[in-house]
C-alpha positions in Angstrom: -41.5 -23.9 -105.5 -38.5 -24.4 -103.3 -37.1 -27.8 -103.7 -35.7 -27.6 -99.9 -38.5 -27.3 -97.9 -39.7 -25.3 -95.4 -43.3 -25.1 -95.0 -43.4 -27.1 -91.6 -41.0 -24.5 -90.4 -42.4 -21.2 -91.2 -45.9 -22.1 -89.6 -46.4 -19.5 -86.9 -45.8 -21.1 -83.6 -49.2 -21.6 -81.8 -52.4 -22.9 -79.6 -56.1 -22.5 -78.6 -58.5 -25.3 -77.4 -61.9 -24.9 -76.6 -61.7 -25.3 -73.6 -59.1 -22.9 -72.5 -61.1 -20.2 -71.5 -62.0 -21.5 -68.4 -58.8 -23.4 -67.9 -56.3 -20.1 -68.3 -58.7 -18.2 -65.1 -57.8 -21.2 -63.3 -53.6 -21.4 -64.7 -53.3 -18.0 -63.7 -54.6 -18.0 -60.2 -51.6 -20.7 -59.5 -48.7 -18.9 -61.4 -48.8 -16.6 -58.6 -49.1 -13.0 -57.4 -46.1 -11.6 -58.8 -46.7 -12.8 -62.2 -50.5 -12.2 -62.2 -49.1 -8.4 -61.2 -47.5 -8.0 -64.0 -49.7 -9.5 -67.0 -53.5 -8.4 -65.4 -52.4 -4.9 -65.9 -50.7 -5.7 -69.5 -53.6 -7.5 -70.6 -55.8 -4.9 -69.5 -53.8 -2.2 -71.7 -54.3 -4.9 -75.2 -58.0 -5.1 -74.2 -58.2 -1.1 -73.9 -56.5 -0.7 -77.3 -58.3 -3.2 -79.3 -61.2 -1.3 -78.7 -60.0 1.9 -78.9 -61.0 3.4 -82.2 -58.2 3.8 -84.7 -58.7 6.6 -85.5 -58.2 8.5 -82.4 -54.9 7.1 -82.1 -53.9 8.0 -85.6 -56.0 11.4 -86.4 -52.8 13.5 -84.9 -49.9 11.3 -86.3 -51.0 10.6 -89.9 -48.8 11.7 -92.8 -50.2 13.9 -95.3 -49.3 10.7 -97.9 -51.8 8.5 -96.1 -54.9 9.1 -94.4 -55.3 8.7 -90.5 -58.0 5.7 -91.2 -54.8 3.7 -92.6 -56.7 2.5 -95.6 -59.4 4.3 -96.6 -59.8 7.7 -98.4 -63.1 7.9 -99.2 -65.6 11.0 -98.9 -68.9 12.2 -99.8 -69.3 14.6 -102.7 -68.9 17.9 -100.2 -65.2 16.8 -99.0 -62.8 18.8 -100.5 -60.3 16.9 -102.8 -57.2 18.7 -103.5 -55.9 16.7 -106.0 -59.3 15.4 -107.4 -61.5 12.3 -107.8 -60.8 9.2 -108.5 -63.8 8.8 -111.4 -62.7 4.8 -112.8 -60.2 2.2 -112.1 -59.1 0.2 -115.3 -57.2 -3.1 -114.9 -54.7 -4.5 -117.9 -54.4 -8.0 -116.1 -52.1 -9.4 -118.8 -51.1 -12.9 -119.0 -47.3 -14.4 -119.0 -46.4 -12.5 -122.3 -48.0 -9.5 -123.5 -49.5 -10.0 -127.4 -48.3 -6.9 -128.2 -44.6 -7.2 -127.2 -44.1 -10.1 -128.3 -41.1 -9.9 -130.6 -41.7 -11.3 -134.7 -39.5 -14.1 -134.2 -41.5 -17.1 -136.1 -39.3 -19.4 -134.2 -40.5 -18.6 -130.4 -43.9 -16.6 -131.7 -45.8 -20.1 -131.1 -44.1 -20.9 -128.0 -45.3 -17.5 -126.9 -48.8 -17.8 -127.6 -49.0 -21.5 -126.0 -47.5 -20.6 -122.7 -49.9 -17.8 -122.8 -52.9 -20.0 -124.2 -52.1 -22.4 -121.3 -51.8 -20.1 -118.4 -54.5 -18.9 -115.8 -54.1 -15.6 -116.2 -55.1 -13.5 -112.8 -58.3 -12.7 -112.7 -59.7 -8.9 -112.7 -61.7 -9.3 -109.5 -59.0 -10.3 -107.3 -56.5 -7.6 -108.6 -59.2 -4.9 -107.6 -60.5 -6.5 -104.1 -56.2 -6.0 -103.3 -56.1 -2.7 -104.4 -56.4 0.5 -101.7 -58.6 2.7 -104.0 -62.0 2.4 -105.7 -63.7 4.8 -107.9 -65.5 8.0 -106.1 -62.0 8.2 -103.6 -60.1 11.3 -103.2 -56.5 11.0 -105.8 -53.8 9.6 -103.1 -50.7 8.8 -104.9 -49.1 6.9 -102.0 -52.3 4.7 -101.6 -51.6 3.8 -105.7 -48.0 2.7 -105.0 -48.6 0.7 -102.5 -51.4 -1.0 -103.9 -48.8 -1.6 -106.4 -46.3 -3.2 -103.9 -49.3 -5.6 -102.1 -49.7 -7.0 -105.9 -46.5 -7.6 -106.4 -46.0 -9.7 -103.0 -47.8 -12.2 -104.7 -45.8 -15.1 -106.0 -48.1 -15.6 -109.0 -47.7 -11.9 -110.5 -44.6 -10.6 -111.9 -44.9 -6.7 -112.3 -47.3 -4.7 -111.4 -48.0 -0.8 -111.5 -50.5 1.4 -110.4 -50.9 5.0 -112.1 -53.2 7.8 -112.9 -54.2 9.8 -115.4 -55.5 13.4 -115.8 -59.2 13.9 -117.4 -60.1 16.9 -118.8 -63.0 17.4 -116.1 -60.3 17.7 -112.8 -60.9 13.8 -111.7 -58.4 11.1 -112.4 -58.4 7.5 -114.1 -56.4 4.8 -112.3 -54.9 2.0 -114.5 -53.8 -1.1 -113.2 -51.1 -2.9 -115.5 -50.2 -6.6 -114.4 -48.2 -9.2 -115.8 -48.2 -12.9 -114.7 -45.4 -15.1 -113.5 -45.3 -18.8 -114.7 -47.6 -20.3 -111.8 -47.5 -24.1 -113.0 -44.2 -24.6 -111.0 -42.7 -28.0 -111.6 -39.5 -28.7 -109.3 -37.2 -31.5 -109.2 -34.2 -31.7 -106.4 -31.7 -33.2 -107.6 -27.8 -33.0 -106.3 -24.3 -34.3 -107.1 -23.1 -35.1 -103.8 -21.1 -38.4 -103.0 -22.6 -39.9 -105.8 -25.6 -38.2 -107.8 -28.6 -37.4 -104.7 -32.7 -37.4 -106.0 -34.4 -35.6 -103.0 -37.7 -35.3 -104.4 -40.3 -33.3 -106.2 -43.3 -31.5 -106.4 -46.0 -29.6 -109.2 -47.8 -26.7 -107.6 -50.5 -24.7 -109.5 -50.2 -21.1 -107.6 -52.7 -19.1 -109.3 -55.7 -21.9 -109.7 -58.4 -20.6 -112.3 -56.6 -17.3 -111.6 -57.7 -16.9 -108.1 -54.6 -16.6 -106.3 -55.1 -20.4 -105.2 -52.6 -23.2 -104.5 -53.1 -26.8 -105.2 -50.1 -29.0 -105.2 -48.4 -32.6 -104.7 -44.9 -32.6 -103.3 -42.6 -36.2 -102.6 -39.6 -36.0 -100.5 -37.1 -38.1 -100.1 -33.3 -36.7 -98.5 -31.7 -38.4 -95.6 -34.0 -39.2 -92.9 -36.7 -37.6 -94.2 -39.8 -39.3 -96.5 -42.6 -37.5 -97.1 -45.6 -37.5 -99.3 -48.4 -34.9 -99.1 -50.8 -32.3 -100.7 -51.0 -28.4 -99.8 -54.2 -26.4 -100.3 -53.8 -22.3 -99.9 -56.6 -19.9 -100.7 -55.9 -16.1 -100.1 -58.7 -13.6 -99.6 -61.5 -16.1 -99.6 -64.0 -14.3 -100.9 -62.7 -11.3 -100.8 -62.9 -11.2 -97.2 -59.3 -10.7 -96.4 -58.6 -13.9 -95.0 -56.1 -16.8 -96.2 -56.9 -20.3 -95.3 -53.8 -23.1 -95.6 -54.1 -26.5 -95.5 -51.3 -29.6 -95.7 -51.4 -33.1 -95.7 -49.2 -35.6 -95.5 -47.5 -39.0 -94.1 -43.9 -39.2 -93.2 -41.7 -42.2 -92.5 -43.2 -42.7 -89.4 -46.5 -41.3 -89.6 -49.1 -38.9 -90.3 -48.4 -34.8 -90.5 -50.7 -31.9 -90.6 -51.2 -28.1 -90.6 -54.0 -26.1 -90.7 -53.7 -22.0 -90.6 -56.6 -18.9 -91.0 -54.9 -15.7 -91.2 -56.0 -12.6 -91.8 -52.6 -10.3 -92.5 -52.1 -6.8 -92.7 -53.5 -4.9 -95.4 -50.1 -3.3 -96.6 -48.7 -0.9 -94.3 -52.0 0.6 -94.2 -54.0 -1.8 -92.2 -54.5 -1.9 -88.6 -55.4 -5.2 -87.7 -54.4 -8.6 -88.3 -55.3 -11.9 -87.0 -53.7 -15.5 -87.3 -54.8 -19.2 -86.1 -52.5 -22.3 -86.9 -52.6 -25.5 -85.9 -49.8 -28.5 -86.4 -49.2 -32.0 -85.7 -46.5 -34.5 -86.3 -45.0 -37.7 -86.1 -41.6 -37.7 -88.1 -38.0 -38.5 -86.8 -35.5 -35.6 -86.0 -31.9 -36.6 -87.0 -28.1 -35.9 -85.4 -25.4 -36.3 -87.4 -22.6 -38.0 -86.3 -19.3 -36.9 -87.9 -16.2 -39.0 -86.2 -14.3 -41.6 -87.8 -14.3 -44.2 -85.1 -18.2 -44.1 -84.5 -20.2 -46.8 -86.5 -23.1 -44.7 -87.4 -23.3 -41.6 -89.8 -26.6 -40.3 -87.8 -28.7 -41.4 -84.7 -32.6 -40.9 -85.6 -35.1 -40.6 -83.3 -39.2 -40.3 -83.8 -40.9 -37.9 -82.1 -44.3 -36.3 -82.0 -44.9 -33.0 -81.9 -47.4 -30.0 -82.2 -48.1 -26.2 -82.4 -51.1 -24.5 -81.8 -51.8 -20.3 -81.6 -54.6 -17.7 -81.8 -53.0 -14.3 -81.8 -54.1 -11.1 -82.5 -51.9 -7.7 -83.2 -53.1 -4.2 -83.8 -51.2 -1.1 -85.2 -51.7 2.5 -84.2 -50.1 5.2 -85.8 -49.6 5.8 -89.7 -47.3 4.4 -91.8 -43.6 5.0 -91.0 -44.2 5.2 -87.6 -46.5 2.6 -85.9 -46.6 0.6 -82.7 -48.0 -2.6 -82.4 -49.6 -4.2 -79.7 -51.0 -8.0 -80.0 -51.1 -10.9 -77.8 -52.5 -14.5 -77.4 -52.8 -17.8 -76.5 -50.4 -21.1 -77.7 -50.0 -24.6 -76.5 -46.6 -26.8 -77.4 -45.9 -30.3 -77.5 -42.9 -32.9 -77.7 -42.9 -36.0 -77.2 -41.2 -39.3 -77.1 -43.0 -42.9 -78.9 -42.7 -45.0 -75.9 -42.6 -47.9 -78.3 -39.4 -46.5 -79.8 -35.8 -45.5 -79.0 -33.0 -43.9 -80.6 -31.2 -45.9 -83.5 -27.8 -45.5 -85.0 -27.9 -45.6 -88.9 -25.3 -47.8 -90.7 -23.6 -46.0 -93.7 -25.8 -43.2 -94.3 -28.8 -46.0 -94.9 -31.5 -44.8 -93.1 -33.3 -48.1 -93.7 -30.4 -49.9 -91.7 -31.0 -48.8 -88.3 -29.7 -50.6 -85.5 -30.7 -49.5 -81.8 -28.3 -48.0 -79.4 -27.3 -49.0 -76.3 -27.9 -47.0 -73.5 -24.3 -45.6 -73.5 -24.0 -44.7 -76.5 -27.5 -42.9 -75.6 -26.0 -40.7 -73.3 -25.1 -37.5 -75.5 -28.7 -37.2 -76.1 -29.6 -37.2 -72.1 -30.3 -33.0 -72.6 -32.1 -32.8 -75.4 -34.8 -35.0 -75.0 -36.9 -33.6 -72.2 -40.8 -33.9 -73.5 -42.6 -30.8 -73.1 -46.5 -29.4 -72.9 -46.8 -25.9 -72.7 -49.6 -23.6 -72.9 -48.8 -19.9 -72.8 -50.5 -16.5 -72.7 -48.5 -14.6 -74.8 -48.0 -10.8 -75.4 -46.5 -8.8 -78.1 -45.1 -5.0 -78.8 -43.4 -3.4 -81.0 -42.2 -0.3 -82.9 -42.1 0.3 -86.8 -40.2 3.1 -88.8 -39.9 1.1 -92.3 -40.9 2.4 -95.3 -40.1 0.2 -99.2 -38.1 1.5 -102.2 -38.4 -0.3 -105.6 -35.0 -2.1 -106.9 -34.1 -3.9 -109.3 -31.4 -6.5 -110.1 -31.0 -7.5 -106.3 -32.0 -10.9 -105.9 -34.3 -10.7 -109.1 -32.4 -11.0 -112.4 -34.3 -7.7 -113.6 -37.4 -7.7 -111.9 -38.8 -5.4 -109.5 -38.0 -5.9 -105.6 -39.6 -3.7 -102.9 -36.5 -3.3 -100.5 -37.7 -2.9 -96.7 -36.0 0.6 -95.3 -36.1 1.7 -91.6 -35.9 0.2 -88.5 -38.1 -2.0 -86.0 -37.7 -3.7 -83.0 -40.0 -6.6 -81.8 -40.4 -7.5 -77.9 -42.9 -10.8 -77.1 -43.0 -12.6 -73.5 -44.8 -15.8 -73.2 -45.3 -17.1 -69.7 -46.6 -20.7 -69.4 -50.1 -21.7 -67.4 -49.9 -24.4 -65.1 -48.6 -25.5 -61.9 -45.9 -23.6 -59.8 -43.2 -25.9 -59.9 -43.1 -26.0 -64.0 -43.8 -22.4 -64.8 -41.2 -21.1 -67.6 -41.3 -18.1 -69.8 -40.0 -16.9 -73.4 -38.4 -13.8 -74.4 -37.7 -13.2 -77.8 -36.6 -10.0 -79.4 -36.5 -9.6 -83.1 -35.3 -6.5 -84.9 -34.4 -5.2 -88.2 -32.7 -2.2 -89.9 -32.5 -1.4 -93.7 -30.9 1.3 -95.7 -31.0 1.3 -99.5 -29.4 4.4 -102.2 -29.5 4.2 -105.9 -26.3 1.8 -106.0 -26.4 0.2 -102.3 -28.8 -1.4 -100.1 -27.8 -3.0 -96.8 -29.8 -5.2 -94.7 -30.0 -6.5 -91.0 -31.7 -8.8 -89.4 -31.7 -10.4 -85.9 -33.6 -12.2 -83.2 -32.5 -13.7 -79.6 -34.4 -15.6 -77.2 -34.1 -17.8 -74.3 -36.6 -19.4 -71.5 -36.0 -18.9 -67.9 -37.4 -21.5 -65.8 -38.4 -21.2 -61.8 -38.8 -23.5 -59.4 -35.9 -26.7 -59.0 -34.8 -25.9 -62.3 -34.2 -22.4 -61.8 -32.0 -21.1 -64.4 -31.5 -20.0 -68.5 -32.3 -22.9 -71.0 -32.9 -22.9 -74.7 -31.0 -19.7 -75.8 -31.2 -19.1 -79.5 -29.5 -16.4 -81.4 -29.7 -15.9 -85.2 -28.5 -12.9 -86.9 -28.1 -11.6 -90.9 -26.7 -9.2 -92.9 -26.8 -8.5 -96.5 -24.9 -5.6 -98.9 -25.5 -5.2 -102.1 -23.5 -2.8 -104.4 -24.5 -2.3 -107.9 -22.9 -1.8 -111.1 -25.2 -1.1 -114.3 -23.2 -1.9 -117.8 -25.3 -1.6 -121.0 -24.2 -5.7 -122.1 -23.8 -6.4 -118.3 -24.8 -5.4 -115.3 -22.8 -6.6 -112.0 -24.1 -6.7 -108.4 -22.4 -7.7 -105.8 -23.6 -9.7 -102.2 -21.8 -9.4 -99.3 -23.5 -12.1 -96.6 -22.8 -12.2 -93.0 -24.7 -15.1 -91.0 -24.4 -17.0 -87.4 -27.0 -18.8 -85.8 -26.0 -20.4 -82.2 -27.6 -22.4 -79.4 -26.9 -22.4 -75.7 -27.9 -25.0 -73.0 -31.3 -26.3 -75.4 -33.6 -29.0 -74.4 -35.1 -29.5 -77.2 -34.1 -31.6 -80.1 -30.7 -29.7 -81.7 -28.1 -29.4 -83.6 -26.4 -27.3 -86.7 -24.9 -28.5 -89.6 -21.4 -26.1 -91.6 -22.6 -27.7 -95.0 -25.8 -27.1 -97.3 -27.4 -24.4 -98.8 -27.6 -22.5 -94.8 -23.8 -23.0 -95.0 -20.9 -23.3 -96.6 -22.3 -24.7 -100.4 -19.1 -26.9 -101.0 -19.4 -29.3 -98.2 -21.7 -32.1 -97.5 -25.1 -31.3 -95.5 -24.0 -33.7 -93.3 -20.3 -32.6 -92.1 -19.4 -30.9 -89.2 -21.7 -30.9 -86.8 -22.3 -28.1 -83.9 -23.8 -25.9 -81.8 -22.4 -22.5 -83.1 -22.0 -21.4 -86.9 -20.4 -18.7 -88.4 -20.8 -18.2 -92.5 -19.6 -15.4 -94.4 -20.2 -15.2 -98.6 -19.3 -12.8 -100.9 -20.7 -13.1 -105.2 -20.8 -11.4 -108.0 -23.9 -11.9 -110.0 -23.7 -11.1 -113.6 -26.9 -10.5 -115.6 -27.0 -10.7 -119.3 -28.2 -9.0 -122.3 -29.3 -12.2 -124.5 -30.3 -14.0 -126.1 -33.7 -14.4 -126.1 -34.0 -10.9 -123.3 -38.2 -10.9 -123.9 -38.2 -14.6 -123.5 -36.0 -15.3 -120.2 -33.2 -13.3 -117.6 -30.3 -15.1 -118.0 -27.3 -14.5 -115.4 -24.5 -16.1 -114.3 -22.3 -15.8 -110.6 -19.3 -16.6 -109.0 -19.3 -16.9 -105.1 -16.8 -17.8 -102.3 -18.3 -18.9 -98.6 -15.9 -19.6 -96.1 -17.4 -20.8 -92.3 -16.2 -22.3 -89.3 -18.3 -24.2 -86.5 -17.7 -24.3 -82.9 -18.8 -27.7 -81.4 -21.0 -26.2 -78.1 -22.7 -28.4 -75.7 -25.1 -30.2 -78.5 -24.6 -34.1 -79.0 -21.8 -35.3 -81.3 -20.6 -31.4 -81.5 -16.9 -31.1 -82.6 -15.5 -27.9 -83.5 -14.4 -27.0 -87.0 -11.0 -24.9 -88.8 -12.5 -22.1 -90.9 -13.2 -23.7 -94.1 -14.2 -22.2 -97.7 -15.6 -22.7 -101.0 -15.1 -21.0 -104.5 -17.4 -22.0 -107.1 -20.2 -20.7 -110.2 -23.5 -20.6 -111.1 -25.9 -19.8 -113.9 -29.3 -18.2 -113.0 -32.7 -17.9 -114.6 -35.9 -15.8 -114.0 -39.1 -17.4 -116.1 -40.4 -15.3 -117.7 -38.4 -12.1 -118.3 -38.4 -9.2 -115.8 -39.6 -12.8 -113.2 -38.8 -12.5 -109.7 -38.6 -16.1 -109.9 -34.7 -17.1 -110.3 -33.6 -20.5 -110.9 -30.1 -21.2 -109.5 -28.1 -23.9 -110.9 -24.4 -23.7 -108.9 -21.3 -26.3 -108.7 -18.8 -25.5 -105.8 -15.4 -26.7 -105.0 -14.1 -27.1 -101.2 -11.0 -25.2 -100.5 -8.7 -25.0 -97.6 -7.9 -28.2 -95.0 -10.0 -30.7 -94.1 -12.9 -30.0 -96.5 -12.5 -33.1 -99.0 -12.2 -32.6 -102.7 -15.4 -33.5 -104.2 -17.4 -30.7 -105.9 -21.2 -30.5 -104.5 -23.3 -29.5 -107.1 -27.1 -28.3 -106.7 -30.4 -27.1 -108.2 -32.5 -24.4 -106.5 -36.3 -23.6 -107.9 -35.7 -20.3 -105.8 -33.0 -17.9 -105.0 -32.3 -18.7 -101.5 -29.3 -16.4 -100.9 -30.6 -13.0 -100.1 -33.6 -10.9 -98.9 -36.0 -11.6 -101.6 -37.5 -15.2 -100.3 -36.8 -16.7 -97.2 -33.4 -16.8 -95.3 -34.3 -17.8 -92.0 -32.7 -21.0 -91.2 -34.4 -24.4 -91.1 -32.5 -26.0 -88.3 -33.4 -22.5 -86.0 -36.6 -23.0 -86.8 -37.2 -26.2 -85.6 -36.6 -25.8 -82.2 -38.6 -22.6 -81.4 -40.5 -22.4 -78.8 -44.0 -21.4 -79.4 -44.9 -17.9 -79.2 -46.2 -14.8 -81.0 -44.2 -12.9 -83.8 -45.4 -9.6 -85.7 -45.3 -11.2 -88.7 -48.8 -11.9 -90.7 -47.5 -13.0 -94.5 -50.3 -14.3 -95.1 -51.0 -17.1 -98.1 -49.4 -16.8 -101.6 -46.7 -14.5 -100.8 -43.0 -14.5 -101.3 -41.1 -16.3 -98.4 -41.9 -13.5 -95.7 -42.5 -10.5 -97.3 -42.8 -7.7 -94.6 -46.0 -5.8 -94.8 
């Protein structure tokens, strides 16, 4: 598990009450004729194409590698089956090590056998409720590799492969060979930064009784932020498809929650998907403050917020070459404790807070505009991606099913309610991917803003974000290199929500504090080698090592306390582990040096429970994340998966 977190980020933003069925005939009427003109006829079109059969809109379009149902390739006895039957499905669901490779070492043999002894190892039902095929289908070779790639989203499995084999009588048996990750996951933040930094820890079970289940504990403690909770996640509850997440928890200033039912994609196969997520919190959002003459390192303020959404998304077409259509309903919130106001913390001490006076309050005048929002929002989009299998990207050796294609993303979300408030969101997210036997390349990219009518006509809470990631390979029979080329910016115009970047951190430049150079505007550019090795225990554990070098520069913008930044670097190394071998799973332990002017001299070293830099987990930044307004995406990841694996 991640020691930074993220989970109260990545929650799809949201809303749905009861009651608002009634309440969005009424919200419409008073947004108007020209907007009802435009969303009646759209949401007549969603309504026509959710119940349009699938199949009519895939019968003429469907590949010859996947059937036109998009998931199905089943047929009574008389259908014709060119490349035979499918007459049993065997599954080799092995645990962590396999008893027969393991290597006659008496020194590690019992070591072997206990982490084996002691691990829930997957069990056979769930591996065949996620796979595409059952016994009686016609042979599909497309449907067996990808049933092979929706295993190995999992977290909790390591490798998995899906083949058939020729019988005598014409039909085919399908094997199904699995291998565990480590799913007891035990991680400890810890950093060496001005002084040695504890920022908390968590256990997480991720495969309970070998069900795919979650059941954790996590404790964090970094900066302003204390938080104690528990996390529930059950995928495909009984084998019905859909995931149910809970959280629970108390911050410094009180009680946080989140509560999602998704149903995801099946693959790139399935047509439909559905998500609801509810969350609620009361925690305090910080600024840092970075100038010499101020007395305060931060200003913290607590505020209460919430996300609800109930959104629904369909795909017609066949795989490599869909369009989606969804839309739903969400309701935001942000608002100020009246009993409260901002405080300036003393010396990085966030339990010696001191209140401010209203001058010193003044930077903060534009972000703190309290918002309720309930939108009707709408979704399209266009997918060309199909996956190729890689190895030694962001896994040490392990398997990685790289994303390759294009898509483009288009969601508007105009808000219910009286005239003078009405707003709307535009966000546009795309992506494009290439990957050849040596080189992949990725790209991804979103922009969104909110334009408001009435008084306060105009542009407000503009938010771009955009990555890129090249990877060039070089196999060596003691050594093999690959190396990452990362491109990164994320910037914020005119926001009114709470807001601000920081150059530092694990988002940023790695050698300088989380806490220096504040903005509105970051630029980050890394370039490392990663190095994996042969030995010395290769059936045991990948072992790797990296050097990197990160250089950034921030440009203050109009966010509070903003100042703008030199370009600024880091060089530094790193040794990497994957748990067990062939894991994707990497452990990242790295120690970088500021270089250049104005970037201090103190190393920052850090531990990682994931590798964060690169497509394999996710990349999306925390800070951007935070200030989204609510709205639909065409992403349905779904429970137990990696980060945001793309289905």
């Amino acid at each position: 598990m991640a020691t930074r977190p993220t989970s109260s980020q990545h929650v799809p933003h949201a809303g749905l009450r009861g009651r608002t069925g009634a309440r969005s005939a009424a919200c419409l009427e008073a947004t108007g004729r020209r907007t009802a003109s435009v969303l009646l006829p759209l949401l007549g079109l969603l309504v026509v194409c959710f119940w349009l059969p699938v199949e009519a809109s895939a019968q003429n379009s469907a590949p010859a590698a996947f059937p036109a149902q998009g998931g199905t390739n089943r047929g009574d006895d008389a259908e014709p089956c060119p490349e035979g039957r499918i007459s049993e499905v065997f599954v080799d669901n092995h645990s962590i090590f396999d008893p027969a490779s393991i290597p006659e070492d008496r020194r590690l043999t019992p070591a072997y056998r206990l982490a084996n002894r002691i691990h829930m190892r997957t069990r056979e039902d769930f591996i065949r409720a996620e796979l595409l095929v059952r016994e009686g289908d016609c042979l599909n070779p497309a449907l067996l590799r990808e049933s092979a790639r929706i295993l190995r989203a999992f977290r909790f499995i390591a490798e998995a492969d899906v083949f058939h084999v020729p019988q005598p009588d014409g039909s085919h048996h399908v094997v199904v060979d699995t291998r565990d990750e480590w799913s007891t996951k035990l991680a400890v933040g810890i950093r060496v930064e001005d002084g040695l930094q504890f920022d908390g820890a968590s256990m997480v079970e991720e495969n309970f009784l070998g069900r795919g289940a979650a059941v954790g504990v996590t404790y964090l403690e970094r900066e302003e932020r204390r938080e104690a909770g528990v996390l529930l996640e059950l995928p495909r509850i009984r084998r019905s498809g859909w995931d149910l997440a809970l959280e629970a928890g108390r911050t410094r200033v009180g009680p946080r929650f989140i509560q999602g039912f998704e149903h995801p994609f099946q693959g790139k196969v399935g047509h439909h998907a559905f998500r609801q997520w509810f969350l609620h919190s009361r925690d305090l959002y910080t600024w840092r403050i970075d100038h010499e003459d101020s007395p305060w390192s931060h200003v913290v303020l607590p505020l209460e917020s919430g996300l609800a959404e109930m959104t629904g998304a369909r795909r017609f077409g066949a795989p490599g070459g869909l369009l989606l259509l969804g839309g739903g309903l969400s309701r935001e919130w942000v608002r100020t404790d009246p009993g409260y106001s901002a405080e300036g913390v003393v010396g990085a001490d966030f339990g010696n807070r001191e209140p401010l006076s209203k001058e010193a309050r003044h930077p903060l005048a534009t972000q703190l505009r309290e918002r309720e929002t309930t939108r009707v929002n709408l979704l399209a989009g266009i997918r060309r991606v199909e996956f190729r299998e890689r190895r030694g990207l962001d896994a040490l050796t392990g398997v990685q099913d790289v994303p390759v294609g294009r898509e483009v993303q288009i969601s508007l979300g105009p808000s219910l309610g009286a005239s003078e408030a009405r707003d709307a969101v535009l966000r546009l997210d795309f992506f494009g991917g290439m990957s050849g036997e040596r080189s992949t390349l990725q790209v991804f990219g979103a922009l969104e803003g909110r334009r408001l009518t009435g008084d306060r006509s105009g542009t407000r809470d503009i938010l771009a974000e955009g990555h890129a990631f090249l990877y060039r390979q070089f196999p060596g029979q003691r050594a093999s290199h690959t190396l990452l080329l990362r491109g990164a910016m994320q910037s914020g115009w005119r926001v009114e929500a709470p807001f601000q970047l920081g150059l530092g951190g694990p988002d940023g430049v790695r050698g300088i504090s989380d806490d220096a150079i504040p903005g509105g505007r970051r630029f980050v550019l890394s370039l490392e080698d990663r190095v994996a090795l042969s030995g010395p225990f290769p059936d045991l554990l990948d072992a790797g090592l990296t050097v990197f070098a990160d250089m950034g520069r921030m440009y203050a913008g109009d966010v509070p306390w903003g100042r703008d930044s030199p370009v600024m670097g880091t060089v530094g190394a790193g040794l990497r582990i994957g748990f067990p071998a062939g894991s994707s799973s990497v452990i990242r332990l790295d120690l970088a040096f500021p270089v250049g002017p104005g970037t201090g001299r103190t190393p920052v070293f850090r531990i990682h429970a994931r590798e964060w830099l690169g497509i394999l987990d996710e990349f999306r930044s925390t800070e951007m994340e935070q200030v989204r307004r609510s709205g639909v995406r065409g992403e349905f990841p779904g429970v137990g998966t990696q980060g945001r694996r793309r289905r």
